[in-house]
TORPA-4810 file (N, C-alpha, C, O; in nm, 3 decimals):
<nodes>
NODE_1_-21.269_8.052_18.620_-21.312_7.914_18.624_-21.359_7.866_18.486_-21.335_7.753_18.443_X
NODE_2_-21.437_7.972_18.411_-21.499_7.879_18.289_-21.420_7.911_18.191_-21.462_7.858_18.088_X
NODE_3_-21.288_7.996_18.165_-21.168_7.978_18.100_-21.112_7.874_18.121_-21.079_7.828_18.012_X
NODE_4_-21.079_7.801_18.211_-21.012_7.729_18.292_-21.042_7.588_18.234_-20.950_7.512_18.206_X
NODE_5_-21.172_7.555_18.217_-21.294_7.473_18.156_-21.302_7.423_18.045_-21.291_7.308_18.004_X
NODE_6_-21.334_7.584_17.966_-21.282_7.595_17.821_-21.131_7.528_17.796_-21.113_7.422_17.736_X
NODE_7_-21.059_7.585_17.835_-20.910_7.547_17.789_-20.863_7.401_17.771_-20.796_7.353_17.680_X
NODE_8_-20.936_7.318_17.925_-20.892_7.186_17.924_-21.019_7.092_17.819_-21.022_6.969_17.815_X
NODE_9_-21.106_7.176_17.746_-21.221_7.118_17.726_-21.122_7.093_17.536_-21.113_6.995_17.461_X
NODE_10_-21.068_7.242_17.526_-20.995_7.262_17.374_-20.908_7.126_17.360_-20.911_7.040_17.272_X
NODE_11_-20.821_7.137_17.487_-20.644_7.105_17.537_-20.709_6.918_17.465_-20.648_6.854_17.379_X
NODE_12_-20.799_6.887_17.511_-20.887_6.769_17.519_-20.929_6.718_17.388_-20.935_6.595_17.379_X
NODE_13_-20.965_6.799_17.265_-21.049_6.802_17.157_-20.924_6.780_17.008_-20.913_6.705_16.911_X
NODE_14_-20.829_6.927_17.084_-20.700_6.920_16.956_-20.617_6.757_17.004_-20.548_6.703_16.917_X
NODE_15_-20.626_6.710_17.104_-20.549_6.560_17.158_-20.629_6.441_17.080_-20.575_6.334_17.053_X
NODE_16_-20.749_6.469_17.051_-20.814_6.383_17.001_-20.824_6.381_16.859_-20.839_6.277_16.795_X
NODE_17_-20.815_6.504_16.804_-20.868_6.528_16.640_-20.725_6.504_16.578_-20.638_6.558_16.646_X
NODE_18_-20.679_6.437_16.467_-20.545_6.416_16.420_-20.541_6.542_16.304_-20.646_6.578_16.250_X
NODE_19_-20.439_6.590_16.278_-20.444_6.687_16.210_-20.350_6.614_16.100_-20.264_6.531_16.127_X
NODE_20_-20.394_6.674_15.938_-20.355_6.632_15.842_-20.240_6.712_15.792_-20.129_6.663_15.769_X
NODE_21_-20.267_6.817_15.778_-20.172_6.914_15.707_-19.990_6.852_15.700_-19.922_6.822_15.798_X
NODE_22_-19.953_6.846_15.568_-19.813_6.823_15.541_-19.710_6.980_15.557_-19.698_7.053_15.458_X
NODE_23_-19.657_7.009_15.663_-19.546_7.130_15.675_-19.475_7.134_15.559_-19.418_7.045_15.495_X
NODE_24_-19.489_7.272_15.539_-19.428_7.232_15.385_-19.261_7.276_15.438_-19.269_7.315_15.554_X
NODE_25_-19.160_7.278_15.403_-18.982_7.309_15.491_-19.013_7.432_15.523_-18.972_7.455_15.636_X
NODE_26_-19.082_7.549_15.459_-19.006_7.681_15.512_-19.145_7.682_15.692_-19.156_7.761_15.786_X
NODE_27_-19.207_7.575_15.660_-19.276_7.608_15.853_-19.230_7.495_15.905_-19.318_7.442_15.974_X
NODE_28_-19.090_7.409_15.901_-19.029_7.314_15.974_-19.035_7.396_16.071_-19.127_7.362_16.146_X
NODE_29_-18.946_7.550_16.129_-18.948_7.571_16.230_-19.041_7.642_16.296_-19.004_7.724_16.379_X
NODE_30_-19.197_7.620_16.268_-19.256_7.748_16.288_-19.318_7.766_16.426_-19.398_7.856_16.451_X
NODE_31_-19.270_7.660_16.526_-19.288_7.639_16.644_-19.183_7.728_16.756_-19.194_7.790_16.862_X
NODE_32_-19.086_7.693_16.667_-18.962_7.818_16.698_-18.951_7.951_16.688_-18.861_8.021_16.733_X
NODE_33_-19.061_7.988_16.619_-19.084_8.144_16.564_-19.162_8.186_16.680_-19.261_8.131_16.729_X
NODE_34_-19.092_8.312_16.720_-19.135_8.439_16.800_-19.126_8.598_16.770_-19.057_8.648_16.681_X
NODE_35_-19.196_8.656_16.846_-19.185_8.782_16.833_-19.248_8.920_16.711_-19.323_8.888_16.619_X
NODE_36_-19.218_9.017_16.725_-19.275_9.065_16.522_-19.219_9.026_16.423_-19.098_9.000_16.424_X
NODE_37_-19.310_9.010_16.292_-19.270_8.967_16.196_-19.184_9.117_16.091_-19.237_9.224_16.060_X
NODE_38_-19.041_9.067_16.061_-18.983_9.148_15.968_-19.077_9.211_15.852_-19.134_9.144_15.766_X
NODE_39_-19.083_9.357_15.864_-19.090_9.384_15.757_-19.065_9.409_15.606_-18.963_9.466_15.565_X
NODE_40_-19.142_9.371_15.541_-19.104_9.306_15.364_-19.078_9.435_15.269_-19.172_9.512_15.290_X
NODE_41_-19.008_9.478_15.192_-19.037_9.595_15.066_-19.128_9.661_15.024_-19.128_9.781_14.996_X
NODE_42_-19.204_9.593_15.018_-19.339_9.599_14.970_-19.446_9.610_15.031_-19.555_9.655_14.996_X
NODE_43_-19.393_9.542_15.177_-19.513_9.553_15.282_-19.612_9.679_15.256_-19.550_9.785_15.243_X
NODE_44_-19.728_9.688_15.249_-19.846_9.769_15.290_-19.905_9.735_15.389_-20.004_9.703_15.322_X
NODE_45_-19.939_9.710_15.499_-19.988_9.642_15.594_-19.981_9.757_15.679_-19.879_9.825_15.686_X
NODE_46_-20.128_9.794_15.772_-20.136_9.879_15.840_-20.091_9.849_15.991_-20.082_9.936_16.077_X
NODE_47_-20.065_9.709_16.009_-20.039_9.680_16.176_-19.953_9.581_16.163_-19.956_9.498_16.072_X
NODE_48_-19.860_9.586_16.271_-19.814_9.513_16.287_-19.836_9.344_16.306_-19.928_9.297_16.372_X
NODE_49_-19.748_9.276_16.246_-19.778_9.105_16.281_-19.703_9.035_16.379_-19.583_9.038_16.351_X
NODE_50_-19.734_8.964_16.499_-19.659_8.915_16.544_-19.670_8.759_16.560_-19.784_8.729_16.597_X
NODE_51_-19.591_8.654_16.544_-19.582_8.534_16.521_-19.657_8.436_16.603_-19.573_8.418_16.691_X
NODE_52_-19.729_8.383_16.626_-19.836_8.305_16.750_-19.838_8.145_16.674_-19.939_8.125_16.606_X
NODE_53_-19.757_8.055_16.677_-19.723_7.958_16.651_-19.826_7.855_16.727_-19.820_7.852_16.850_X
NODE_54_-19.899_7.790_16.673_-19.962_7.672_16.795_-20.099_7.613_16.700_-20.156_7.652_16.598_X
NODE_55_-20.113_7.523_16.775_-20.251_7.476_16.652_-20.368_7.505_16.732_-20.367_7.533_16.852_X
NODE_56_-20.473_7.497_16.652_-20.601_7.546_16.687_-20.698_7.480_16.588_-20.660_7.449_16.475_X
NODE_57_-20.851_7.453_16.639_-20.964_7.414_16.587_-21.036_7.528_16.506_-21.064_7.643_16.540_X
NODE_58_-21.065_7.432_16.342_-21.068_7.580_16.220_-21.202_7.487_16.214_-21.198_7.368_16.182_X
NODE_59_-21.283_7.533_16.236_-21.464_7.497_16.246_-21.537_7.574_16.102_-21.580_7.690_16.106_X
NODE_60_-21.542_7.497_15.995_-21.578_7.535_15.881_-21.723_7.508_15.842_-21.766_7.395_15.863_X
NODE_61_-21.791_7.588_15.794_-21.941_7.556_15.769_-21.986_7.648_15.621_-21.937_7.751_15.576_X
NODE_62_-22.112_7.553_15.565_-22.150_7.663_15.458_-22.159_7.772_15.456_-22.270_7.816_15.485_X
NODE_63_-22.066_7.856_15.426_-22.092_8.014_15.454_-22.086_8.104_15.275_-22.110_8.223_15.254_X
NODE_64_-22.059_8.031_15.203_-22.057_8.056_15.063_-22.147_7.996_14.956_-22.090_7.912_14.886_X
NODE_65_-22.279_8.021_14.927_-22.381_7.970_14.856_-22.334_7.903_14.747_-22.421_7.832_14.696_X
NODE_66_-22.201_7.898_14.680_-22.161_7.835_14.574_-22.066_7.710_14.619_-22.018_7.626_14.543_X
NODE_67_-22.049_7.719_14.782_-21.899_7.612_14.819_-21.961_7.532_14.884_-21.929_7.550_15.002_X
NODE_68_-22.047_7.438_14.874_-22.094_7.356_14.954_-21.998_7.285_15.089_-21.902_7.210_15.079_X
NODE_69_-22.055_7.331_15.197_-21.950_7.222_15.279_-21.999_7.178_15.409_-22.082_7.252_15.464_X
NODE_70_-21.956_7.053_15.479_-22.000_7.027_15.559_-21.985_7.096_15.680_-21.897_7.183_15.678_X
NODE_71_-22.074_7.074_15.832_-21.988_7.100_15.931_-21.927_7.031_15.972_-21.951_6.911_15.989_X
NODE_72_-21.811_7.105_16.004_-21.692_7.051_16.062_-21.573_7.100_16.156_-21.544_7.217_16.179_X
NODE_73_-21.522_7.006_16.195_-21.376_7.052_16.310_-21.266_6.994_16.223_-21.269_6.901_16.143_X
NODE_74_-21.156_7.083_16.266_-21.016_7.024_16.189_-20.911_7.131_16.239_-20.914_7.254_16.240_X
NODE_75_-20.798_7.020_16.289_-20.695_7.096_16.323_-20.611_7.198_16.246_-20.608_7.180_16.124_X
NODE_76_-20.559_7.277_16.284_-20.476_7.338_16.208_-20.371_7.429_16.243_-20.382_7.428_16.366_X
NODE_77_-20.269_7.514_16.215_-20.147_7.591_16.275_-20.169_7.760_16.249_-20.166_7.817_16.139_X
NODE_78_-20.196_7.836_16.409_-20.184_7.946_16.339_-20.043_7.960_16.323_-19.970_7.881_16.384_X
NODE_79_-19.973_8.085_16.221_-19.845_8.136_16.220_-19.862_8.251_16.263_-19.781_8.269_16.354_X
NODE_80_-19.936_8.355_16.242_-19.942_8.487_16.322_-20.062_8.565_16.311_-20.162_8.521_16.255_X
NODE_81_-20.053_8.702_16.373_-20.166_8.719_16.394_-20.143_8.915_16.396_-20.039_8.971_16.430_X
NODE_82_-20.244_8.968_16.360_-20.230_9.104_16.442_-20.346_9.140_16.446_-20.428_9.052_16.419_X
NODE_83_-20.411_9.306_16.485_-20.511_9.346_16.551_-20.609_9.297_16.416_-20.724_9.271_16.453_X
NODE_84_-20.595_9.285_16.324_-20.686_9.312_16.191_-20.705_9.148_16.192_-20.806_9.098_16.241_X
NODE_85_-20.655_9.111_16.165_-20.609_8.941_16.091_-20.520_8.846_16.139_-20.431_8.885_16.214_X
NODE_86_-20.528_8.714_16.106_-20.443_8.626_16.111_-20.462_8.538_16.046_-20.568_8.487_16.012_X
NODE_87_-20.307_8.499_16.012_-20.277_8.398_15.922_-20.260_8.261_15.977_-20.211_8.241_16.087_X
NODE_88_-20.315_8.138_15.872_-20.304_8.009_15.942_-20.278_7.916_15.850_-20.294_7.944_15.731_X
NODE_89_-20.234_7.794_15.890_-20.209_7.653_15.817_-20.344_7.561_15.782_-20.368_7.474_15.866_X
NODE_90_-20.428_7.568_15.677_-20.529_7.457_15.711_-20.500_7.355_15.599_-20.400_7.379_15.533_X
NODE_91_-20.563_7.256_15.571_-20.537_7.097_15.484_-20.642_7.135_15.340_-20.644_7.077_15.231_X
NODE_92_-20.697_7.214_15.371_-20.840_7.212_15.286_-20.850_7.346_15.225_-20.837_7.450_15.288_X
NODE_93_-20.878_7.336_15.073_-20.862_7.522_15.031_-20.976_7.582_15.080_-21.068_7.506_15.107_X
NODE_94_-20.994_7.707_15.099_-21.110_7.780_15.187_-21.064_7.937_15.028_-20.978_7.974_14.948_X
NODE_95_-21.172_7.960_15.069_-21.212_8.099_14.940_-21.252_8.197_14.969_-21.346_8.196_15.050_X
NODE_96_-21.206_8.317_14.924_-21.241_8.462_14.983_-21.383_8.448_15.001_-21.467_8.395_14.929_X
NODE_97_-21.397_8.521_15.137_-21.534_8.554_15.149_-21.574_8.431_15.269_-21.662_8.443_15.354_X
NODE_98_-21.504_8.340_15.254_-21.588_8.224_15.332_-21.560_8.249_15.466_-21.445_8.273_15.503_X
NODE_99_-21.675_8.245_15.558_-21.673_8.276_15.714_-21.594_8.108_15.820_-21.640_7.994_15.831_X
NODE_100_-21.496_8.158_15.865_-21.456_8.039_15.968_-21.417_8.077_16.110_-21.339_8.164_16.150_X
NODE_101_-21.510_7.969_16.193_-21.408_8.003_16.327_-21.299_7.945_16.371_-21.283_7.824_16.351_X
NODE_102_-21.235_7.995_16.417_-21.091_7.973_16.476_-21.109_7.957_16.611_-21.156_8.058_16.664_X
NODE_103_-21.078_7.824_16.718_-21.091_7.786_16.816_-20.957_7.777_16.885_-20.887_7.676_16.873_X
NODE_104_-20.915_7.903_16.970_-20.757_7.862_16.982_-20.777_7.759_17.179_-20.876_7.695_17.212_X
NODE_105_-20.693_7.773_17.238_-20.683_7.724_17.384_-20.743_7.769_17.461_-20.797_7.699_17.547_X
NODE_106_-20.760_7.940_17.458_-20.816_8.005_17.516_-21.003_8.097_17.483_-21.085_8.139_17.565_X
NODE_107_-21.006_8.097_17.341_-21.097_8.147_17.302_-21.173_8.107_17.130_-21.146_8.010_17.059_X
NODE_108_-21.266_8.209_17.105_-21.305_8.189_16.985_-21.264_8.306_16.893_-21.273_8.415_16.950_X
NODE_109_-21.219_8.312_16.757_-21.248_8.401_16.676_-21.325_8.391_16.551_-21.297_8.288_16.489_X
NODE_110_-21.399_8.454_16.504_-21.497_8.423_16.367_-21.399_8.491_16.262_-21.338_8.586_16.313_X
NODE_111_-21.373_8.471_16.149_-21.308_8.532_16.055_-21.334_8.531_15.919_-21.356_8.414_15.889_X
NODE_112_-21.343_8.609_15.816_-21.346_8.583_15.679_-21.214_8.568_15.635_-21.115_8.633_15.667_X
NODE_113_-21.226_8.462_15.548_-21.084_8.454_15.443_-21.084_8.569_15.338_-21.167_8.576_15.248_X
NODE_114_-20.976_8.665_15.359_-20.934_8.683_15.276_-20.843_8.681_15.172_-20.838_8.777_15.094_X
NODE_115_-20.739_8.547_15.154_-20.671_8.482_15.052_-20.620_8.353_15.074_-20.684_8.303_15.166_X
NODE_116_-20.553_8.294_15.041_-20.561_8.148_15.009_-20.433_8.079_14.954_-20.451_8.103_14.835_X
NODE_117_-20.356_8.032_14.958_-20.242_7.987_14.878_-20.183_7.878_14.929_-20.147_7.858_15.045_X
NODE_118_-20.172_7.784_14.802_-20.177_7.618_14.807_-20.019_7.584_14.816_-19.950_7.596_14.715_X
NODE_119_-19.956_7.535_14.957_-19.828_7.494_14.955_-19.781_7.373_14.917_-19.669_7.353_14.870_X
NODE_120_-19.875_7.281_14.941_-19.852_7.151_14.906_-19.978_7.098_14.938_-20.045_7.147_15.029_X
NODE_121_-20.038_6.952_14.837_-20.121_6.902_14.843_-20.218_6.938_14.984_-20.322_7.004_14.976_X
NODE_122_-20.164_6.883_15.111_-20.226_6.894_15.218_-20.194_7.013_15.311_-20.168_6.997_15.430_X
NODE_123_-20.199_7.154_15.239_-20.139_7.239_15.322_-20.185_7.350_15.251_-20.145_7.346_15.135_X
NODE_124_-20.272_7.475_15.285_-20.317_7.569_15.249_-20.305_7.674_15.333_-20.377_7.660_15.432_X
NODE_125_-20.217_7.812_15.330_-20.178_7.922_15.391_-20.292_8.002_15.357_-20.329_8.027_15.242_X
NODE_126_-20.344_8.041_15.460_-20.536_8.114_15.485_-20.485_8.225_15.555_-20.436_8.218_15.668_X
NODE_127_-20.498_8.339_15.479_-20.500_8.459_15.550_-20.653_8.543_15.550_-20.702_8.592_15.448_X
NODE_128_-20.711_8.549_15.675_-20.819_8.605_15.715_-20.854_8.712_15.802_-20.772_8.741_15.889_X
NODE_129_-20.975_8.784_15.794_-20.957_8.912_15.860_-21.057_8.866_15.991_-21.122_8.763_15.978_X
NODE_130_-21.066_8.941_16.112_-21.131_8.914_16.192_-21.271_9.010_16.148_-21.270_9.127_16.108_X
NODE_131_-21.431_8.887_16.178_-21.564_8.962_16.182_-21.581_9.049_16.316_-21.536_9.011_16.424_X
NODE_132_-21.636_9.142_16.302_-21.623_9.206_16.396_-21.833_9.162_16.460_-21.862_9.162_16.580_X
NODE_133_-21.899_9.144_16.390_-22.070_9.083_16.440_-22.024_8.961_16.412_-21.949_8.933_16.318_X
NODE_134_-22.089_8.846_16.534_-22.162_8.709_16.484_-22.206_8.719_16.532_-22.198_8.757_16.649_X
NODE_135_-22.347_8.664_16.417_-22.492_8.664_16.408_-22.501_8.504_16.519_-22.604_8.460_16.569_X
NODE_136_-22.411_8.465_16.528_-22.503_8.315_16.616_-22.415_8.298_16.735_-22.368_8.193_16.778_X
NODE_137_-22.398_8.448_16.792_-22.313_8.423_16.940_-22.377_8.338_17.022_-22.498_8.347_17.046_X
NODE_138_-22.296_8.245_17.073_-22.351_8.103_17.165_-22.245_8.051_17.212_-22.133_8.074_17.165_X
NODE_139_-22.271_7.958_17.333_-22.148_7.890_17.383_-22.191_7.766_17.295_-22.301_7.752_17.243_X
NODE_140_-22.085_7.680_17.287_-22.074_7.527_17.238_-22.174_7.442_17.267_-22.192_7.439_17.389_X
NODE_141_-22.266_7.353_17.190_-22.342_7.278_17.238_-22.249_7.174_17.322_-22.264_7.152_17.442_X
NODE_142_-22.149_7.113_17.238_-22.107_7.011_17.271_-21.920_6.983_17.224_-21.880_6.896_17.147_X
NODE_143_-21.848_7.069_17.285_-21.730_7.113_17.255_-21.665_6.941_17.270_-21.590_6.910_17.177_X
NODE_144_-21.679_6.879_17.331_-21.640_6.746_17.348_-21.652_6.646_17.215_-21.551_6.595_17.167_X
NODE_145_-21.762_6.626_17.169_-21.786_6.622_17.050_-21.766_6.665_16.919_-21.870_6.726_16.892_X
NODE_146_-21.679_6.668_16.806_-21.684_6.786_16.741_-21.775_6.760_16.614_-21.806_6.839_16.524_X
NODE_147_-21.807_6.629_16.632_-21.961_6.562_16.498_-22.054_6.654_16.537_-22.147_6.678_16.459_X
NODE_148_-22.048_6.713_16.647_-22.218_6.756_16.726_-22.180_6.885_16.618_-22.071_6.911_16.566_X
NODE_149_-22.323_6.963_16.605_-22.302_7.124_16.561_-22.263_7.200_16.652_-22.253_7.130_16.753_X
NODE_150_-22.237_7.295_16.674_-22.195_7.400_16.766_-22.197_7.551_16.744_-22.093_7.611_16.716_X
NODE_151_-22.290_7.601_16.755_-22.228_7.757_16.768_-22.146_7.821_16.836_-22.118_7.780_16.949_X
NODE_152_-22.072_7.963_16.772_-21.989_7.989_16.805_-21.957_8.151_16.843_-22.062_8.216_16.847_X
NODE_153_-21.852_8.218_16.867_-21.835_8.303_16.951_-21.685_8.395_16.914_-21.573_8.349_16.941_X
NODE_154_-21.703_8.507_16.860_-21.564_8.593_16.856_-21.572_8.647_16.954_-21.670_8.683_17.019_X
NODE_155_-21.415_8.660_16.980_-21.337_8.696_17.138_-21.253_8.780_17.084_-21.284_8.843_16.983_X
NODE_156_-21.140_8.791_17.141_-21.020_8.826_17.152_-20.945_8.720_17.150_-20.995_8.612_17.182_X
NODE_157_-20.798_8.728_17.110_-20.720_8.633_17.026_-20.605_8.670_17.128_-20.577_8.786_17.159_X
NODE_158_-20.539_8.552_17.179_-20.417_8.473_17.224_-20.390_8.408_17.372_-20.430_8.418_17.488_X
NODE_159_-20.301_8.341_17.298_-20.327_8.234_17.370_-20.229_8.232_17.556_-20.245_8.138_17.633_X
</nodes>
């Protein structure tokens, strides 16, 4: 029931919030993308990635004493994901180290960025690792709202 809740409370929030981000061509199809991601030459990567296409609420707050920033909600696209990390689409550059949650349909994840790369003006590829403690586990004050503050909550990831 309070999955159920949650979901139409998200389904409700991403309908309302307009998302900025410009696709840059090579994620025209990235809605179309399924399954594991090919492995690269070079790959080092200890786990596998598999593709989780869909947008989600990237809830950004001061978490870097030098990056001032507000709180906030803002849409954005994950592209994939595996047990360690996942990678996403956001509008706004974010910097190693900086803590964000990721609000997908079904749940919460807390994550640090660990890299960053600018595709086009309104489009920043954020690859982050999942926190495994948050210090301010809580349900949503006011998930309806996304001006309100809110604490937040790592889960398990998909959707």
């Amino acid at each position: 029931m309070l999955e159920t809740v949650y979901s139409q409370k998200m389904k409700l929030l991403l309908d309302r919030l307009r998302c900025r981000i410009q696709l840059p061509d090579q994620f025209a199809d990235l809605e179309n993308r399924r399954g594991v991601l090919p492995a690269q030459a070079l790959d080092m990567r200890r786990t596998t990635r598999l593709y989780c296409p869909g947008k989600l609420l990237i809830e950004s707050f001061a978490s870097l004493p030098s990056v001032p920033r507000n709180h906030q909600y803002v849409v954005g696209y994950s592209i994939d994901i595996s047990s360690s990390g996942i990678r996403f689409l956001h509008d706004t550059e974010l910097y190693p180290g900086e803590q964000v949650t990721l609000w997908t349909s079904a749940q919460q994840l807390t994550c640090t960025v660990v890299r960053c790369r600018r595709m086009n003006e309104l489009c920043f590829e954020i690859g982050a690792s999942f926190t495994e403690d948050d210090p301010t586990v809580d349900g949503p004050q006011d998930i309806e709202n996304p001006d309100q503050d809110q604490a937040h909550r790592g889960e398990d990831f998909m959707n």
